[in-house]
Biotite code that builds the C-alpha atoms (Angstrom):
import biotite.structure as struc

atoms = struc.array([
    struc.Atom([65.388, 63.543, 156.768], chain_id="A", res_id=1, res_name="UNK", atom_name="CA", element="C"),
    struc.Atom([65.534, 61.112, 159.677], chain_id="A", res_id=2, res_name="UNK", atom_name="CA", element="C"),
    struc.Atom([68.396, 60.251, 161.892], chain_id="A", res_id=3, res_name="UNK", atom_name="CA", element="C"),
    struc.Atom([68.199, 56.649, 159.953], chain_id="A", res_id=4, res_name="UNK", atom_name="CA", element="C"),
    struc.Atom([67.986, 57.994, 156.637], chain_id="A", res_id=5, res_name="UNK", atom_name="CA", element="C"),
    struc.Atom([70.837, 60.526, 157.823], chain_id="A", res_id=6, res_name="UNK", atom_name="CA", element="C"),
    struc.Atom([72.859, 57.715, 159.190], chain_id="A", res_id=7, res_name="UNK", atom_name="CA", element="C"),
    struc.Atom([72.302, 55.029, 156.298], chain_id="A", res_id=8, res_name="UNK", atom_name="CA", element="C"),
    struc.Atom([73.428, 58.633, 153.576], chain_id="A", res_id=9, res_name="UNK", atom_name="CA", element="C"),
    struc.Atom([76.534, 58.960, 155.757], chain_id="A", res_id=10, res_name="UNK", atom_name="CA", element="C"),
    struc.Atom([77.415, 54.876, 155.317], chain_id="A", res_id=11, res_name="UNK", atom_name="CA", element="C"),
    struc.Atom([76.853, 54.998, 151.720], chain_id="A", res_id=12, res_name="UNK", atom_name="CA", element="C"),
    struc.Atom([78.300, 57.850, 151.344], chain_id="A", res_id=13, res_name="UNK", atom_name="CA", element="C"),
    struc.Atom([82.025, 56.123, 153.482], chain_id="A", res_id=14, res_name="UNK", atom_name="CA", element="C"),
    struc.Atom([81.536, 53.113, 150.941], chain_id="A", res_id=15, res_name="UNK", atom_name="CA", element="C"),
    struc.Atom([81.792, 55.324, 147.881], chain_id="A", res_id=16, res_name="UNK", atom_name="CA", element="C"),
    struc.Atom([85.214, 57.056, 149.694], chain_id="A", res_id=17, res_name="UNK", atom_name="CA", element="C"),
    struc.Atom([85.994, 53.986, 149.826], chain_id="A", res_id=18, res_name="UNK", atom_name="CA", element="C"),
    struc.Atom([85.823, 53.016, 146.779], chain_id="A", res_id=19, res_name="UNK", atom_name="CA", element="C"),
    struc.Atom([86.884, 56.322, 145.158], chain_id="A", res_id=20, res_name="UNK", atom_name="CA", element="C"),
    struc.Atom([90.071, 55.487, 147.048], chain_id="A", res_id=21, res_name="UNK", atom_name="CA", element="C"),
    struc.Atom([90.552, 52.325, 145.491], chain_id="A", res_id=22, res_name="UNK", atom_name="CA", element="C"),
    struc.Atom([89.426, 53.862, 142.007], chain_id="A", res_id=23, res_name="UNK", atom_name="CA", element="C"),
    struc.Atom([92.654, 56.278, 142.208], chain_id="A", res_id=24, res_name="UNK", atom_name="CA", element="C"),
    struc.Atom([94.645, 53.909, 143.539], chain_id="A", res_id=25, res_name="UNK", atom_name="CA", element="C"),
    struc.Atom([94.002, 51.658, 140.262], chain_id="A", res_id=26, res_name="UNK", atom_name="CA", element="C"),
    struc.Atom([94.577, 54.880, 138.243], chain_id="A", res_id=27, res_name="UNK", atom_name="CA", element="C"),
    struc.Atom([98.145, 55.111, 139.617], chain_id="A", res_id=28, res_name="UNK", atom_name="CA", element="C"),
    struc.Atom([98.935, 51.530, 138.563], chain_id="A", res_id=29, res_name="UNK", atom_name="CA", element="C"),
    struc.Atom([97.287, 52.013, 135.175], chain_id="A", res_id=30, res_name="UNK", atom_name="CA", element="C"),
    struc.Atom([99.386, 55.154, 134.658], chain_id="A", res_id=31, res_name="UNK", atom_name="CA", element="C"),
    struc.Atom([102.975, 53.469, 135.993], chain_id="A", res_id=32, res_name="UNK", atom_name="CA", element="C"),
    struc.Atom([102.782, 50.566, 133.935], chain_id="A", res_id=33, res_name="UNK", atom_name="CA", element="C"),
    struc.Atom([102.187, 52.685, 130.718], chain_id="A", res_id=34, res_name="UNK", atom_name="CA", element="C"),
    struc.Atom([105.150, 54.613, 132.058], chain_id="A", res_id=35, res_name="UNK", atom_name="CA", element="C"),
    struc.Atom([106.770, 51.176, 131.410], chain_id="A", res_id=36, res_name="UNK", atom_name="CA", element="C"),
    struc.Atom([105.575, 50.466, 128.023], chain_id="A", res_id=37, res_name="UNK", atom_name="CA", element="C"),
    struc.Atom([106.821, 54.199, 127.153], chain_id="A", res_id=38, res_name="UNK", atom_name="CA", element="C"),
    struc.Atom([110.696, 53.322, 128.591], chain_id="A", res_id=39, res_name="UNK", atom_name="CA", element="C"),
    struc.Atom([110.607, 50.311, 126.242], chain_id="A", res_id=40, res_name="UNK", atom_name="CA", element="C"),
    struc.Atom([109.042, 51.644, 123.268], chain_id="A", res_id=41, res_name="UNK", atom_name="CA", element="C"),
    struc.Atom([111.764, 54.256, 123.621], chain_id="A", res_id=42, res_name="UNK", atom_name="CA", element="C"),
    struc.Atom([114.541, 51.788, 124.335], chain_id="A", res_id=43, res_name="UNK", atom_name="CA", element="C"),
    struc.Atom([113.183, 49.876, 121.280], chain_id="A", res_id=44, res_name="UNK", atom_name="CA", element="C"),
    struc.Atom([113.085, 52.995, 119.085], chain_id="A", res_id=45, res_name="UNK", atom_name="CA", element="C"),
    struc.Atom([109.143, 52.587, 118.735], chain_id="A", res_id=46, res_name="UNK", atom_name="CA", element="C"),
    struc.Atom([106.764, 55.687, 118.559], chain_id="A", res_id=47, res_name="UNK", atom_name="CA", element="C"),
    struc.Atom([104.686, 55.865, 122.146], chain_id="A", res_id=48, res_name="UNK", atom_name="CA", element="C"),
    struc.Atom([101.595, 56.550, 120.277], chain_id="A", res_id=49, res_name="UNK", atom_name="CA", element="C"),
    struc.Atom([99.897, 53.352, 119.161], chain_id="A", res_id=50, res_name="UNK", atom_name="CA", element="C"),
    struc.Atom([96.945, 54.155, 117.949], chain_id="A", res_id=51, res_name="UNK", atom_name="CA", element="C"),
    struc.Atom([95.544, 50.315, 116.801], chain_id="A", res_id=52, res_name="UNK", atom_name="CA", element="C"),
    struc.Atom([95.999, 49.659, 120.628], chain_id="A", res_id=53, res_name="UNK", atom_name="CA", element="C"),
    struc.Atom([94.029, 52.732, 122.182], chain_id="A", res_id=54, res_name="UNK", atom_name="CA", element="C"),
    struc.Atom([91.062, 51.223, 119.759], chain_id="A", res_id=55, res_name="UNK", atom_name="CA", element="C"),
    struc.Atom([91.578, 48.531, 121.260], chain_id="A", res_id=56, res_name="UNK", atom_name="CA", element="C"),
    struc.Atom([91.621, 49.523, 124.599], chain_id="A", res_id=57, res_name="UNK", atom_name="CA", element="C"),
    struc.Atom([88.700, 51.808, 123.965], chain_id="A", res_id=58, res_name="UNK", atom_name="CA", element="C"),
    struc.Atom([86.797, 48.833, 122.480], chain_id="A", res_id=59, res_name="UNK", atom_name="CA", element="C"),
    struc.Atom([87.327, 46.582, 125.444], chain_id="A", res_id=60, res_name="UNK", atom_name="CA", element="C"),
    struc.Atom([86.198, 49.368, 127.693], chain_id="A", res_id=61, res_name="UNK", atom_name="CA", element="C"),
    struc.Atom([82.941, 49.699, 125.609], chain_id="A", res_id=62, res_name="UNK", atom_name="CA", element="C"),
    struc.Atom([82.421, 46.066, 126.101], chain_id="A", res_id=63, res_name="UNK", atom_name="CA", element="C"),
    struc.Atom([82.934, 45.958, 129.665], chain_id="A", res_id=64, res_name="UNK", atom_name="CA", element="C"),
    struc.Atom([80.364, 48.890, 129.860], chain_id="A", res_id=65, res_name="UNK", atom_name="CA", element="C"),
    struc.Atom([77.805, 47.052, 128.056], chain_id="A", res_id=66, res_name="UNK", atom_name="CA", element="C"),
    struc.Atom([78.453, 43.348, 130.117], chain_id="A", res_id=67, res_name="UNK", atom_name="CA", element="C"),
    struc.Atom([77.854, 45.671, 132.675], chain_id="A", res_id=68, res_name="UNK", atom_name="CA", element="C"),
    struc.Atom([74.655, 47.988, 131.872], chain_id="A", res_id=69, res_name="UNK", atom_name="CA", element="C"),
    struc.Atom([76.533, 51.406, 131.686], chain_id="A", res_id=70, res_name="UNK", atom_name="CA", element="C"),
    struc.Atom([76.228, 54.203, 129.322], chain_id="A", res_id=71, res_name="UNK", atom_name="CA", element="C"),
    struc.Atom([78.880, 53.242, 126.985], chain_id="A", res_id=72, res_name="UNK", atom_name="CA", element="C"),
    struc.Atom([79.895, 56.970, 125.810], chain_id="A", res_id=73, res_name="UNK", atom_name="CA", element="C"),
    struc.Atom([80.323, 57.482, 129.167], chain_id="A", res_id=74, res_name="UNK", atom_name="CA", element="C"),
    struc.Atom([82.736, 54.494, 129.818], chain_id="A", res_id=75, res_name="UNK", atom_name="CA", element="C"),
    struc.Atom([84.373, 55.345, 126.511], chain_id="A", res_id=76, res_name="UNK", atom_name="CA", element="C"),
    struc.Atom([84.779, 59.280, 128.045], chain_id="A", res_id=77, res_name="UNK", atom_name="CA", element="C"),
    struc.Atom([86.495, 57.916, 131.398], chain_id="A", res_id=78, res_name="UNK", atom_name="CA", element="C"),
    struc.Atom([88.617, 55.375, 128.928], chain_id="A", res_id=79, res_name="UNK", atom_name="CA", element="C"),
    struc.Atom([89.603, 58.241, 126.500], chain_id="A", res_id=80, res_name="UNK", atom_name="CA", element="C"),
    struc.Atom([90.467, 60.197, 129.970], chain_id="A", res_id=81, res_name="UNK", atom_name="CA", element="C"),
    struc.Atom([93.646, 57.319, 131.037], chain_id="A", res_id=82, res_name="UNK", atom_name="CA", element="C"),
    struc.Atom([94.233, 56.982, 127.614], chain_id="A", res_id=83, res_name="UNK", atom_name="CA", element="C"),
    struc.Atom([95.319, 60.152, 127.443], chain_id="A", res_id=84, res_name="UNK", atom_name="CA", element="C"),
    struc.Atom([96.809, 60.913, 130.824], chain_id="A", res_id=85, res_name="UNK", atom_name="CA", element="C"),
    struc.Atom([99.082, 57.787, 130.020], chain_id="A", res_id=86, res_name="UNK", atom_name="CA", element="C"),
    struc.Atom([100.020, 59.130, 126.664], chain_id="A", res_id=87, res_name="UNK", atom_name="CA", element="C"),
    struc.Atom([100.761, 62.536, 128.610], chain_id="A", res_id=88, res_name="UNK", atom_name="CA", element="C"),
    struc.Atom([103.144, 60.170, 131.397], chain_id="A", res_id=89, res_name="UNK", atom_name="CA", element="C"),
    struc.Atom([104.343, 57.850, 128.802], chain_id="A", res_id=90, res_name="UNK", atom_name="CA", element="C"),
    struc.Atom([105.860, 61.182, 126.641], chain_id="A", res_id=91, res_name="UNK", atom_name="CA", element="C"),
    struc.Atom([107.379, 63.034, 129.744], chain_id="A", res_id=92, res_name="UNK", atom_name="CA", element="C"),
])
């Protein structure tokens, strides 16, 4: 590899830290606002699980993925994924 290959891998590589950061700081505010949702559906005597809503959401996901030419059972894998972990927040 040359030094300018080796130097342009090392710049790419800081963007996608970069955005990797930015990725989990998104998943943090996904997860506290369904934290939210979960305080009032238990205020409001409603179950946390909502199942029409995580089709939904896992719909919308699919369609983003295809708007934007990725693998849509991937998408749907990472969307399943926050699903879940929000569920798992929502509960505690």
């Amino acid at each position: 590899m040359t030094n300018m290959t080796k130097l342009k891998t090392a710049e790419l590589r800081k963007a996608i830290d970069r955005l990797d950061s930015r990725l989990t700081g998104l998943i943090q505010k996904r997860i506290e606002l369904a934290v939210k949702i979960g305080r009032l559906k238990k205020e409001n005597g409603k179950p946390i699980e909502d199942r029409k809503r995580e089709k939904q959401v896992l719909r919308n996901w699919e369609s983003r993925a295809v708007k934007h030419g990725l693998d849509k059972r991937m998408v749907k894998k990472i969307a399943r994924l926050l699903v879940g972990a929000a569920k798992t927040k929502e509960q505690s």
